[in-house]
C-alpha positions as CSV (number, residue, x, y, z in Angstrom):
1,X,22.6,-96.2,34.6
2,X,21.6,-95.7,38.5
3,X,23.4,-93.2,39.9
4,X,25.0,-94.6,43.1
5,X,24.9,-91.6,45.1
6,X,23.7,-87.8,45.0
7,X,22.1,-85.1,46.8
8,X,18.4,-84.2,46.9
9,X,16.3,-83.0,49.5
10,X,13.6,-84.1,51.3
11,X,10.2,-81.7,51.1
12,X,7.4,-81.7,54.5
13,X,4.4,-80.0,54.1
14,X,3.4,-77.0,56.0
15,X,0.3,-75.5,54.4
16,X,-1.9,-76.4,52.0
17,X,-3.8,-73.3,49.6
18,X,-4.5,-71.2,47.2
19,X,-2.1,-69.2,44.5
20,X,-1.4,-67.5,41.5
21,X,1.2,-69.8,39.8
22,X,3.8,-68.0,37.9
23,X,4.6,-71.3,36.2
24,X,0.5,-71.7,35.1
25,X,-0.2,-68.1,34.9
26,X,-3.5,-69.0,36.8
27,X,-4.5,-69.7,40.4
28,X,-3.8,-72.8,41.6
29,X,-3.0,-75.3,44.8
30,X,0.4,-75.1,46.5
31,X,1.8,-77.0,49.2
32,X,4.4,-74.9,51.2
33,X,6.9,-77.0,52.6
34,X,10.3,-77.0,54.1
35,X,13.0,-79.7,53.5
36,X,16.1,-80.9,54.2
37,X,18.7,-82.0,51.8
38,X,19.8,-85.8,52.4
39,X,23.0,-87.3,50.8
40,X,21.5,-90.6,49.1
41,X,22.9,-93.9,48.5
42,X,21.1,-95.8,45.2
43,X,17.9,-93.4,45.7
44,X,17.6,-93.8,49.4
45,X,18.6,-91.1,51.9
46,X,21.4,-92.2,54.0
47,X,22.6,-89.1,56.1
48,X,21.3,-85.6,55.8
49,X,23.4,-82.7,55.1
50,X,21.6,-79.5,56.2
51,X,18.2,-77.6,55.6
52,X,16.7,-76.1,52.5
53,X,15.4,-72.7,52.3
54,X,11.6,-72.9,52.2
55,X,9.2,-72.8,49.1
56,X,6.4,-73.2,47.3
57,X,5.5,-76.0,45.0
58,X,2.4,-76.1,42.5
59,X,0.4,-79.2,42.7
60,X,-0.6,-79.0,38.8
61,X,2.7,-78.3,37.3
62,X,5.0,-79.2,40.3
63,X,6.8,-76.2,39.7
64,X,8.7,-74.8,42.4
65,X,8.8,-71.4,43.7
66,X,9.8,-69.0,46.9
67,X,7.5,-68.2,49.6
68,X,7.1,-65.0,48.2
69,X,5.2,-65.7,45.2
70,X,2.2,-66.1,47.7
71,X,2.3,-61.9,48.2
72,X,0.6,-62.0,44.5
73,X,-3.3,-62.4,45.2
74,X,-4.9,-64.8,43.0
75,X,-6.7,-63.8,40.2
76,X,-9.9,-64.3,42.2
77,X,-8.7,-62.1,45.0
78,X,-8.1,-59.6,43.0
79,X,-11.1,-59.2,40.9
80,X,-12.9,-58.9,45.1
81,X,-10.1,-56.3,45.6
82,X,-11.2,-54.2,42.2
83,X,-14.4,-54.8,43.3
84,X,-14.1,-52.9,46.5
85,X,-12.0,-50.0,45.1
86,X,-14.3,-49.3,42.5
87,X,-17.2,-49.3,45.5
88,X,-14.9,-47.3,47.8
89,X,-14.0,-44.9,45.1
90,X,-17.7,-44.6,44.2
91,X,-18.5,-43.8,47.8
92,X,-15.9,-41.4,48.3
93,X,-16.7,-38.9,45.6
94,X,-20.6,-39.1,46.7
95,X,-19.7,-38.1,49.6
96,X,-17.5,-35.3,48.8
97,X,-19.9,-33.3,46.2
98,X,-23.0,-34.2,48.7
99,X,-26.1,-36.6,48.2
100,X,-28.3,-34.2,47.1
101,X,-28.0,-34.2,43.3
102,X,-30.2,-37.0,41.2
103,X,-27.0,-37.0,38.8
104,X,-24.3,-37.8,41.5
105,X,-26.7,-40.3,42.7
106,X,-27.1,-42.1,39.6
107,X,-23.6,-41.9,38.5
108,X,-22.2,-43.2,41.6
109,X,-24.8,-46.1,41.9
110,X,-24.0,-46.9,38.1
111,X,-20.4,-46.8,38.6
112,X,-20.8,-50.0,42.4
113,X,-23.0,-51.8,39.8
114,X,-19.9,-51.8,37.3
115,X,-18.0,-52.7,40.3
116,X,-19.9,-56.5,40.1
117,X,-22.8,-55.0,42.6
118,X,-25.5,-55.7,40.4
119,X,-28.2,-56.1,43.3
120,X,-27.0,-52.6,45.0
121,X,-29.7,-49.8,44.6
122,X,-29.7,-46.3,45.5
123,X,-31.1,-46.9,48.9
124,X,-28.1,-49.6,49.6
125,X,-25.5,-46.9,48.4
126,X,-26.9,-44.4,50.6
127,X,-27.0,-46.5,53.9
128,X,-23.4,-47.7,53.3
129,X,-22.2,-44.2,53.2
130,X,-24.1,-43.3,56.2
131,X,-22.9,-45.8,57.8
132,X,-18.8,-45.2,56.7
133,X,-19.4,-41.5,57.2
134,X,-20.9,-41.8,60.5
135,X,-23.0,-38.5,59.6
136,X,-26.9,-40.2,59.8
137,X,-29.5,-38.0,59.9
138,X,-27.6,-35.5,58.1
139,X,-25.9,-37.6,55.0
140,X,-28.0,-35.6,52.6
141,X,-26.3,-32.4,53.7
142,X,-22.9,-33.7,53.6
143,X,-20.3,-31.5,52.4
144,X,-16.8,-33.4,52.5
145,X,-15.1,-37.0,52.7
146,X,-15.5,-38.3,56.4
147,X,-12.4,-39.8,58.2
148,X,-13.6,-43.2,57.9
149,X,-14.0,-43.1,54.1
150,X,-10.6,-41.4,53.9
151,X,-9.0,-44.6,56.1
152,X,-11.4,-46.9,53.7
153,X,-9.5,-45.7,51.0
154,X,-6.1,-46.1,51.9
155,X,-7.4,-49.5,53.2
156,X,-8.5,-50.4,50.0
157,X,-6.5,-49.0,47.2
158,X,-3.4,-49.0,49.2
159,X,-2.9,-52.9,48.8
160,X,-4.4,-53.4,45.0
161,X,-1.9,-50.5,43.6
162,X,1.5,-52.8,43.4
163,X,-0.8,-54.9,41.3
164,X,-2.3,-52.8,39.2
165,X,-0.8,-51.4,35.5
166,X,-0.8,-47.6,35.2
167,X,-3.8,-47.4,33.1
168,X,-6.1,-49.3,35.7
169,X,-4.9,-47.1,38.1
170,X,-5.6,-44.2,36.2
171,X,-9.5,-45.8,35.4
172,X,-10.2,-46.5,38.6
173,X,-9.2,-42.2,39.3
174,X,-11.4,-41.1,36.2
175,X,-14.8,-43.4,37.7
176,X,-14.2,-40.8,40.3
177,X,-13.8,-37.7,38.0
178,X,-17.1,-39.2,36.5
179,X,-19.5,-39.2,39.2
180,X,-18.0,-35.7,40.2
181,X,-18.2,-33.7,37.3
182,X,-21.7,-35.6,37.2
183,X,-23.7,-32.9,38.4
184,X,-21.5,-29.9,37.3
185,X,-17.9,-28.4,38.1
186,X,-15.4,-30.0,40.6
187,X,-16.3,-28.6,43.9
188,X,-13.4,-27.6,46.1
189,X,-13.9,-31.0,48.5
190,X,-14.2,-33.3,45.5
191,X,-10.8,-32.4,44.2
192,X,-9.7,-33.3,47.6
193,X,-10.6,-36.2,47.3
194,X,-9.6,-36.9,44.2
195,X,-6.2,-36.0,45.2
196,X,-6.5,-38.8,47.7
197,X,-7.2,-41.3,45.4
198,X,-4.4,-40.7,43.4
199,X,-2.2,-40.2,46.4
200,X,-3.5,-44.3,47.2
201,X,-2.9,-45.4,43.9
202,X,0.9,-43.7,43.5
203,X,-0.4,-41.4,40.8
204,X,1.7,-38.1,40.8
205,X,0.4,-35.2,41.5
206,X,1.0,-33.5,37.8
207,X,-1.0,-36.7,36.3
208,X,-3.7,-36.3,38.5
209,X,-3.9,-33.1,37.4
210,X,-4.0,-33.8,33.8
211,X,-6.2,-36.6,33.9
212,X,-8.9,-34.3,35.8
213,X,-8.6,-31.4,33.3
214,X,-9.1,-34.2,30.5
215,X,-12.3,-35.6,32.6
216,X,-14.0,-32.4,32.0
217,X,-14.2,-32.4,28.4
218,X,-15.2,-35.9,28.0
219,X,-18.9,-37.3,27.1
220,X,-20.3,-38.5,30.3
C-alpha cells in the first residue's frame, strides 16, 4: 500500500567529482549536494520542514556518505602522492651524503625509477636537486639537506602519513637508509635527515633508531 504521507528530503547538486567510495572500496563519481527535507503527501512534497546536513552520494552504488569522506584521496591520488615521497626521499638522502659517490648516485636514481619514474636518468636526478637545493655550480660538493628539500619533505610526506600503514611508512624510511649506507657508514648529515623523515612520517624516534641499526646489516 502507498503510504499517504512521510518525510524525505530533497537533494541539489553542488559538485560533481572524483572519490574513494567507502561503499565500493574504489574511486568513483560523487555528487555533493545539500537538501532539504519536505513533508510529502502521496509521494509529492507538500511543505518543507528544515535543511539536511550536507553529503556525499556515489553515483555507482548511490550510497550516501559525509562530506568528509572526500579527505581520503583516491586510490589514484595516492599512488602520485607515493610517487613523490619516494622521489623526495630519494633526493633528500643524495643530498645529504653528497653527489660525489657512483654508489649514492646509482642507488638513489634506482630507488625515483621504483618510484614510477622510469624515464628519469642520472642527469635528471641531479638537475632536480640542483634546482630544490638551490646550490648550482657547487651540487657536487654538497654536504647537507638544503632548506628547500627539508620544506619538500614535510610538504610531501606530511599529507600521505594519515594514509599510510606502519610498515609503508617504515619502507618509505629504509629506501632512505638504502641509498645512505650505499656508499659506506651513515655520515653525521644523513642521519639528520633521516631523522627528518621519520619525524614527517610520525615514526618515533626509538623506531627510527632501530630500523637504521637493522639497515646496516641488510644485503643492499
Amino acid at each position: 500500500m502507498t503510504r499517504l504521507w512521510g518525510v524525505r528530503p530533497r537533494w541539489r547538486t553542488d559538485v560533481l567529482g572524483d572519490f574513494f567510495c567507502p561503499g565500493c572500496g574504489g574511486d568513483r563519481n560523487y555528487r555533493r549536494q545539500h537538501g532539504r527535507r519536505w513533508l510529502r503527501l502521496l509521494g509529492a512534497p507538500v511543505a518543507p520542514l528544515g535543511p539536511v546536513i550536507g553529503s556525499v552520494q556515489c553515483t555507482s552504488c548511490h550510497g550516501r556518505y559525509g562530506v568528509e569522506s572526500l579527505e581520503q584521496p583516491t586510490c589514484v591520488r595516492l599512488g602520485a602522492m607515493l610517487r613523490d615521497a619516494q622521489y623526495t626521499v630519494a633526493l633528500a638522502l643524495l643530498a645529504a651524503g653528497g653527489t660525489a659517490h657512483r654508489a649514492a648516485r646509482d642507488a638513489a636514481c634506482a630507488a625515483v625509477r621504483e618510484a614510477g619514474f622510469e624515464d628519469c636518468g642520472e642527469a635528471q636526478v641531479l638537475a632536480a636537486l640542483a634546482a630544490l637545493s638551490g646550490l648550482g655550480s657547487e651540487l657536487h660538493e654538497a654536504h647537507g639537506m638544503s632548506g628547500g628539500l627539508a620544506v619538500e619533505l614535510h610538504a610531501v610526506l606530511e599529507p600521505l602519513t594519515p594514509h599510510l600503514a606502519r610498515q609503508g611508512r617504515e619502507r618509505l624510511l629504509l629506501q632512505g637508509a638504502a641509498i645512505a649506507l650505499a656508499d659506506g657508514r651513515y655520515l653525521p648529515q644523513e642521519r639528520e635527515a633521516l631523522a627528518a623523515v621519520g619525524r614527517c612520517l610520525d615514526l618515533p624516534q626509538s623506531r627510527v633508531g632501530a630500523l637504521l641499526e637493522a639497515a646496516t646489516r641488510a644485503p643492499y
